[in-house]
N, C-alpha and C positions, 0 to 999 in steps of 0.2 A: 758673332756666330756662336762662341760659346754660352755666353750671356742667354740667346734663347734657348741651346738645349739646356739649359739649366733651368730655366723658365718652363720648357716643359714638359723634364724631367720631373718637375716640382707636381704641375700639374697631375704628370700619369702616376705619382705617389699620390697625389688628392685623392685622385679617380679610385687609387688601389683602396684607398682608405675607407672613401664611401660606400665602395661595393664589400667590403667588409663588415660595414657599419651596419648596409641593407641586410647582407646573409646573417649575421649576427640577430638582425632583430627579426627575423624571420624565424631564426632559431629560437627566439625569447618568444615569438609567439606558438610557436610550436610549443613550446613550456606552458606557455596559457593556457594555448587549448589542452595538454595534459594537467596540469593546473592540480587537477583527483592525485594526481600521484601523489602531490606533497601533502593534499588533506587526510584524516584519521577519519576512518572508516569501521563501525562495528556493528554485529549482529547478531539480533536477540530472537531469543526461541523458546516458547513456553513450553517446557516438558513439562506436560500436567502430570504423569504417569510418577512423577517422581518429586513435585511438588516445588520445583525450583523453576529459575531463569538462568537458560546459560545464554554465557555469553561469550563471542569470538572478536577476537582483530584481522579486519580483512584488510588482504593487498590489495590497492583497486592497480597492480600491475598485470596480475595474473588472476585474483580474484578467490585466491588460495586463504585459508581462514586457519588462525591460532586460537585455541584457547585463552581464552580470558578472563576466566572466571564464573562463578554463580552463587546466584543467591537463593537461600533457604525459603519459601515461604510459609503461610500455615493451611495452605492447602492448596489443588489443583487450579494450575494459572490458565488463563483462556486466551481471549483478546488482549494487544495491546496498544494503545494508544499514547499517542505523544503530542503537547502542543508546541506549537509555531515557531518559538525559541526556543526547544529543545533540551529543555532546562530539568525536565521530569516527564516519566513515564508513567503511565495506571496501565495496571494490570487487574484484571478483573479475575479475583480469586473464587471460583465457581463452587465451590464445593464448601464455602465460609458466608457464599453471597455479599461480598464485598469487593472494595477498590481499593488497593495498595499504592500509594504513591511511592515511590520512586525516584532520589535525586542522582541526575546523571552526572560522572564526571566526566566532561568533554576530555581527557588528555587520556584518559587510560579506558574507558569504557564504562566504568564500572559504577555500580547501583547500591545506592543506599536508601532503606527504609523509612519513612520518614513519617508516614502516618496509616491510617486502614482506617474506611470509612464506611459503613453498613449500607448495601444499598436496596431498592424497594424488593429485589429478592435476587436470586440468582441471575449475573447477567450475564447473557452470551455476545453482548458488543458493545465497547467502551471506546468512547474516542474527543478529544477536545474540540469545541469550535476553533472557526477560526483564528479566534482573538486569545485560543487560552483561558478563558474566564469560564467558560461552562464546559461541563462534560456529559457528552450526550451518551445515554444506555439505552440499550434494547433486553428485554425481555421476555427469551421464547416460550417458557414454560407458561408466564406470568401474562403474559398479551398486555403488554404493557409496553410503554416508553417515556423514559422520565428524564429529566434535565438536573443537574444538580451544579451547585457554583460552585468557583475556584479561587480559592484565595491567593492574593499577592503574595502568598508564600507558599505558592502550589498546591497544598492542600485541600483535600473535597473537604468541600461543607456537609453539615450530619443532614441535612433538612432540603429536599428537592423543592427546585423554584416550580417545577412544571410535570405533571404525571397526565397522562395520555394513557385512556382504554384504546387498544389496537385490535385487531380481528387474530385471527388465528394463528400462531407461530411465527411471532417478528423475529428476522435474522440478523438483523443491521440496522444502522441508522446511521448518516452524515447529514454534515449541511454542504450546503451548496458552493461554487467558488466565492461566490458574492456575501456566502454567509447571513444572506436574507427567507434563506429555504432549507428546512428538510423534511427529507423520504425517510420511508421505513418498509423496507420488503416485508411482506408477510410469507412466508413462505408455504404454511397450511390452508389459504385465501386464497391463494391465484391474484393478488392484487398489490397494490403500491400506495402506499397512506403519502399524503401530501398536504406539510407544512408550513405556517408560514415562521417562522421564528426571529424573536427578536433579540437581540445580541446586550443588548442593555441589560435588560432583565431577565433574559433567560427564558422567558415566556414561548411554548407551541400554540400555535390557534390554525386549527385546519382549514385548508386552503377551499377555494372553492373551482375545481369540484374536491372533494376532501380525499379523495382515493383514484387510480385509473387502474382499472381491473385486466387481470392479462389471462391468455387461453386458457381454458382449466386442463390443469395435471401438469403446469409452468412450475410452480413451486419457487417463486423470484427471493436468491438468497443475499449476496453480497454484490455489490454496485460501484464501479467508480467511474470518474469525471473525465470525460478530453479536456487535454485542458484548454481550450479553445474556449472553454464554459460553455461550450452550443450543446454537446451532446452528453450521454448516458449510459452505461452499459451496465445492465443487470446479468447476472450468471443464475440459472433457474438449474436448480435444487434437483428437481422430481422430471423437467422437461426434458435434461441434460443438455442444454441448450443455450445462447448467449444472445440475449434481445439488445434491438439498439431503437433509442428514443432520443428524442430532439427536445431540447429543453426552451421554454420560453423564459428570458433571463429576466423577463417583467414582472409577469404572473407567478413566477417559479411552477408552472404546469408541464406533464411530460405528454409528449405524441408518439407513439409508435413510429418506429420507421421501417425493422424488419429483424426476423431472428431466424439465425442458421445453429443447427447440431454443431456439438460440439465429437462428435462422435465419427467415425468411419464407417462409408457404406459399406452394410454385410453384418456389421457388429452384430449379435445378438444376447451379448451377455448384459448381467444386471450392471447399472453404471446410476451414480448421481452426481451432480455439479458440487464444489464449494464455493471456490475460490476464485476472484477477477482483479486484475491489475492493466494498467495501459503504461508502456512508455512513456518515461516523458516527453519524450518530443512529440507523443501523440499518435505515432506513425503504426503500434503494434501492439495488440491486444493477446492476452493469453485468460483461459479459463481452467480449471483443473477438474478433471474426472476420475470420479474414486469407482473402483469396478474395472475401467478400462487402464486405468493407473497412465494415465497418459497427463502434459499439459497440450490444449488446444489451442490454434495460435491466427492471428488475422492482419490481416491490412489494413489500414480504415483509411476510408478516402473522409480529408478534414474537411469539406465542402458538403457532402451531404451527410457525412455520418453510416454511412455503408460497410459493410465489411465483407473484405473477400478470405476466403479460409486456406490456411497455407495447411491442413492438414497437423497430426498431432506428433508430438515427441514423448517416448516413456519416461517414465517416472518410477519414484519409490511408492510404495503400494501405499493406498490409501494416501493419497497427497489432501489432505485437508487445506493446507497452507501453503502459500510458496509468496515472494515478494523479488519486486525488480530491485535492484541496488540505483540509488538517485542520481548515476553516472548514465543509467543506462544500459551498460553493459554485461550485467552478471544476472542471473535469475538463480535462486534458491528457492530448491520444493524439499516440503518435509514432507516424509511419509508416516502417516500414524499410526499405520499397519507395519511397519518394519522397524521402526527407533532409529533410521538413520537420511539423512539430507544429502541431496545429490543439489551440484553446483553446477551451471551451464553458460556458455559465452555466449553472446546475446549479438548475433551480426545486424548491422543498422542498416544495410542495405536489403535484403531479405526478409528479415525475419524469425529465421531460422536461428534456432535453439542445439550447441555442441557439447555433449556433455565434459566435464572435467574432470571431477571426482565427487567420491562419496565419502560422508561421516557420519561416525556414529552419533548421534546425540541425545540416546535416552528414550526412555517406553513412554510413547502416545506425544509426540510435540503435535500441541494443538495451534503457533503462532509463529509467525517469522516478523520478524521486524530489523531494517536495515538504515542505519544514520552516519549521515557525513557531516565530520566539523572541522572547520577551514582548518590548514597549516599553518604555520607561521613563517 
């Protein structure tokens, strides 16, 4: 008799051990899914106003941001772009008409200068392909869009692989997920130039049909991807408005699907679009309105590409720029009307934008850019 309570005694110690073992690794998955907490988090802001990059260390606990430094440059910074590995940043120094590269150091944040490269004139959007190898600009002054290479040691090359006459006022340009296509908003056009691009060599060759034209007084500025690759979302400039389009992942062609205001009914003051981002998960669209000083924020059903509008959240005056942090959770709008950035918690069930705080960060930031590199 003793014999088997000892037997299963022994037992209800097993049992104690494995449900131990279970809550434990339940707890290690909970760690997983917080996972961001142990990765370095930083973010970059181009104060053109004052000719540098600053740069911060975020919590992603609270989403609270430290100083971390800044770099000089030799004139006002604009856009900034990063490729795939992470490894360097271009920043498009607007007022020199060139690219500054930029070597990042993953452990501390910090940017080191490492080349400047002339480019076909002043450009108001710089961004890597997919692969890193090219750097695609746009040119709003210039109606222009040019490609230029990247060398294996980051570097732009002086001599563009591909220059494109565009229509009136290009505000952007990407490629596609697939990196077999890019757009280029024009935003003085009312239209959407469409490329087909090859990754090899760098090469644009227009699609066919080469442009899809959208309502006049649209003004189509800045653009990003669901990432589903199905869909589109243009943020229009002059319309104040946020169009959504269905992308053919064959053709690289876009279809209309439908555009809602980004604006409250009643508004009547002056207002224009800049700026679009989507969640990553895909679930939540925000665009910025400079005039109404608001960001405008949506649902999108991933099945058709539709969005429903959860109405707007204030901002700092003239919000040119604002960026999601790649967790998800945090939104940063700079205002270029005020020198300072306001931080917001990003509910995933909602929608809905809470604000956090405010910093000061310098006369006219015209960029936000947010990167995460793993813990150890």
């Amino acid at each position: 008799m003793f014999h088997t309570t000892s037997k299963s005694a022994r037992r209800f110690a097993i049992l104690l051990a494995l449900t131990a073992a279970i809550t434990f690794g339940n707890l290690r998955g909970n760690d997983r899914v917080n996972a961001a907490e142990k990765d370095r988090f930083f973010v970059y802001v181009s104060v053109s106003g004052e000719k540098r990059i600053a740069i911060y260390a975020m919590n992603p606990k609270d989403g609270s941001l430290k100083p971390a430094g800044n770099v000089e440059l030799a004139g006002a910074p604009g856009s900034l772009g990063v490729g795939p590995k992470q490894r360097f940043l271009y920043a498009s120094v607007r007022s020199t008409g060139s690219a500054t590269t930029l070597q990042i150091d993953p452990q501390t944040g910090g940017l080191k200068q490492v080349a400047d490269t002339l480019l076909v004139t002043n450009a108001v959007y710089v961004v890597p392909d997919k692969t890193g190898r090219h750097l695609l600009t746009a040119y709003y002054g210039g109606a222009k869009a040019a490609v230029f290479p990247i060398g294996k040691n980051g570097h732009v090359g002086p001599d563009a692989t591909s220059i494109e006459e565009t229509d009136k006022n290009p505000h952007s340009i990407q490629a596609s997920l697939s990196n077999k296509f890019v757009f280029v908003p024009n935003t003085g056009a009312d239209k959407i130039l469409q490329f087909r691009f090859d990754s090899e060599s760098g090469k644009l060759t227009p699609n066919d049909p080469p442009f899809i034209s959208t309502a006049k007084g649209t003004g189509p500025r800045h653009f990003t991807f669901h990432p589903n690759g199905k869909f589109v979302y243009f943020v229009n400039e002059k319309g104040s408005s946020v169009s959504a389009f269905s992308l053919d992942q064959e053709q690289g062609t876009l279809s209309a699907i439908h555009t809602l205001s980004t604006l409250p009914k009643g508004f009547d003051g002056g207002n224009s679009c800049a700026d679009i981002h989507i969640t990553p998960d895909g679930q939540f669209l925000y665009g910025s309105n400079r005039g109404h000083d608001s960001l405008a924020g949506y649902r999108i059903d991933p099945k058709t590409g539709r969005m429903t509008s959860l109405g707007q959240t204030p901002t700092e005056k003239t919000p040119r720029e604002f960026e999601i942090d790649p967790t998800g959770r945090y939104v940063y709008s700079a205002g270029q009307g005020s020198g300072r950035m306001i931080s917001y918690r990003l509910d995933s069930r909602t929608g809905k934008l809470q604000p956090l705080k405010t910093y000061d960060v310098g006369k006219s930031p015209a960029w936000v850019t947010v990167l995460r590199f793993p813990g150890k």
